[in-house]
C-alpha positions as CSV (number, residue, x, y, z in Angstrom):
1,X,149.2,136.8,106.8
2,X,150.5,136.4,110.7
3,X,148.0,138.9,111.3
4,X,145.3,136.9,109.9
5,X,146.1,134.2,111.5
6,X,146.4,135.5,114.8
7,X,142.9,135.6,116.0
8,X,141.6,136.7,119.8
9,X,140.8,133.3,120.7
10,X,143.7,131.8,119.8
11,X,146.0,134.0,122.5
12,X,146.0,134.5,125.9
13,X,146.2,138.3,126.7
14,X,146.8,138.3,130.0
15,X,144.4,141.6,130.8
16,X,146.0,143.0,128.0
17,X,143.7,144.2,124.5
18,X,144.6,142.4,121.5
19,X,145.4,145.7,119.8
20,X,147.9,145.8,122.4
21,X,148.8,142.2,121.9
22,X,149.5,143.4,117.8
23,X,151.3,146.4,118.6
24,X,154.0,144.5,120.7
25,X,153.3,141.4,117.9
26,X,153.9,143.7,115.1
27,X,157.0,145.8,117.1
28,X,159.1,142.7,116.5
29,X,158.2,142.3,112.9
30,X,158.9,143.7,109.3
31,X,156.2,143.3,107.1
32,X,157.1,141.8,103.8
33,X,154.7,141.9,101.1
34,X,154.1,139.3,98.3
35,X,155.6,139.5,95.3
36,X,156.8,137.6,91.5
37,X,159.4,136.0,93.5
38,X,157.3,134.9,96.4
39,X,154.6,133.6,94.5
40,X,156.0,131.9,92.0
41,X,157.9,129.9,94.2
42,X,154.3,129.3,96.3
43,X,153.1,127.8,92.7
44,X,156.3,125.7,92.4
45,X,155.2,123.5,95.8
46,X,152.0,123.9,95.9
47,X,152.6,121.9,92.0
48,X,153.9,119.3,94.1
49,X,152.6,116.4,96.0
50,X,154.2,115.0,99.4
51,X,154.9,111.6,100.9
52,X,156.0,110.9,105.1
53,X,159.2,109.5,104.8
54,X,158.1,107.2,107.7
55,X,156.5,104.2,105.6
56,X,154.3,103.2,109.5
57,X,152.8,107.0,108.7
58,X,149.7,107.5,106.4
59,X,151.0,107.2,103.1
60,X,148.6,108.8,101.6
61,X,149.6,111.6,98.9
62,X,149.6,115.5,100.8
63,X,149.8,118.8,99.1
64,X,151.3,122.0,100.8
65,X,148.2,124.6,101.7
66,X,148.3,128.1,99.7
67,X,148.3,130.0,103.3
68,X,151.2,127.6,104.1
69,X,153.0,127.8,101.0
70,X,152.6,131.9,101.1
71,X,154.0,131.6,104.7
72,X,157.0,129.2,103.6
73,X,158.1,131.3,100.8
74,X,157.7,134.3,102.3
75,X,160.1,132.8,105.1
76,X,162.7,132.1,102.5
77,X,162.5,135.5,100.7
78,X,163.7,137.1,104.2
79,X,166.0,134.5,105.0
80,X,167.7,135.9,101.7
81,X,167.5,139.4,101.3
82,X,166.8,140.2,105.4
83,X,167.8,138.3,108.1
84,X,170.0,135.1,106.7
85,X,171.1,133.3,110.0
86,X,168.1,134.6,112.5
87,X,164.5,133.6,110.8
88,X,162.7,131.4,112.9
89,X,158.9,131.1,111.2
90,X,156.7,130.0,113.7
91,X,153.7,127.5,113.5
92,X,151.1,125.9,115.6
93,X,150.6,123.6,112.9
94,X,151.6,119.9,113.8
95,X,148.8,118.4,111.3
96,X,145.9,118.1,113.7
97,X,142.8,118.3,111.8
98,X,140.4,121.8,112.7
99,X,137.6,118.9,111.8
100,X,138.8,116.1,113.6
101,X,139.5,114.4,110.4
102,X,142.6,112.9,108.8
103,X,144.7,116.1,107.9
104,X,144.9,116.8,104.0
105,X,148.0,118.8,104.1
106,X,151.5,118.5,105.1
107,X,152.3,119.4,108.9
108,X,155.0,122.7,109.0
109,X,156.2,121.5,112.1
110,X,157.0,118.2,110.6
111,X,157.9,119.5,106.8
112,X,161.0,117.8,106.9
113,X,159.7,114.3,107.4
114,X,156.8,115.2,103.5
115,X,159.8,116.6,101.9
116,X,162.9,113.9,101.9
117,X,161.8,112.5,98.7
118,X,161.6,115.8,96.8
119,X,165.2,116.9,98.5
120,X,166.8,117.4,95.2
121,X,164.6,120.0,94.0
122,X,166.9,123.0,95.0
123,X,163.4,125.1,96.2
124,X,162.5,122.2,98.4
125,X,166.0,121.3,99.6
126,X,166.1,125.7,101.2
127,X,162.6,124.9,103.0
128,X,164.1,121.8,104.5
129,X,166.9,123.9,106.0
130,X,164.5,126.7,107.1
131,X,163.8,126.7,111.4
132,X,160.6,126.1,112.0
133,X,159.2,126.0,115.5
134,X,156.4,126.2,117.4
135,X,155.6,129.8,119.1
136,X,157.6,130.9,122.1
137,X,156.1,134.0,123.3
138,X,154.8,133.2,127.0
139,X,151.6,134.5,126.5
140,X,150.8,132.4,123.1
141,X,149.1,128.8,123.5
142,X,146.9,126.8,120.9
143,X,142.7,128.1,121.4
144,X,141.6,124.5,122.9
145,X,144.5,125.3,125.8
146,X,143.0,128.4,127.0
């Protein structure tokens, strides 16, 4: 899904091709398909709905996107069985709406903050504990920066 994601207008390729750009993307990267595992655990919190812990934020009910959910347990199915201590999964997504609109769905970059009331769920309690950043690689911004 990274891939897919990924589009030419949302990197800057410094001269560079974006099949370069996904050759040296992809170099760093181990594909890992979905599977039972992964998507059952995407139906688990996408079942869900989420509240900001910050009663001053919109308290309106949020759900967790299928593409985000995909990418969340996908993260957790490495952190288990590849890289335990070294996953970072990387987002743009800090809840800005593509529309302009209020956002409908629960910010990765801000997961922690929709989850604290679920935190006993065992499921939701790993995805509070997984990293989750914004991109770092130097050639990378958001498509309005370009």
């Amino acid at each position: 899904m990274a891939l897919a994601e990924i589009t030419p207008t949302a990197i800057v390729t410094s001269g560079r091709t974006i099949k370069d750009f996904y050759d040296t993307f992809m170099a760093h990267f181990t594909v890992i398909h979905t599977n039972n595992e992964i998507m059952k655990n995407v139906a688990q919190v996408k079942g869900r709905s989420y509240i900001h812990k910050d009663p001053q934020e919109n308290q309106k009910k949020r759900n967790i996107s299928t593409a985000d959910a995909v990418h969340l347990m996908t993260a957790l199915y490495a952190q288990k069985h590849l890289t335990p201590n070294r996953l970072i999964l990387h987002t743009f997504d800090n809840g800005r709406s593509k529309t302009g609109g209020e956002p409908k769905t629960v910010p990765l970059l801000s997961l922690r903050d929709w989850t604290e009331n679920c935190a006993d769920d065992p499921l939701i309690a790993r995805l509070r504990e997984l990293r989750i950043e914004p991109p770092c690689h130097p050639a990378l911004s958001r498509p309005e920066e370009t």
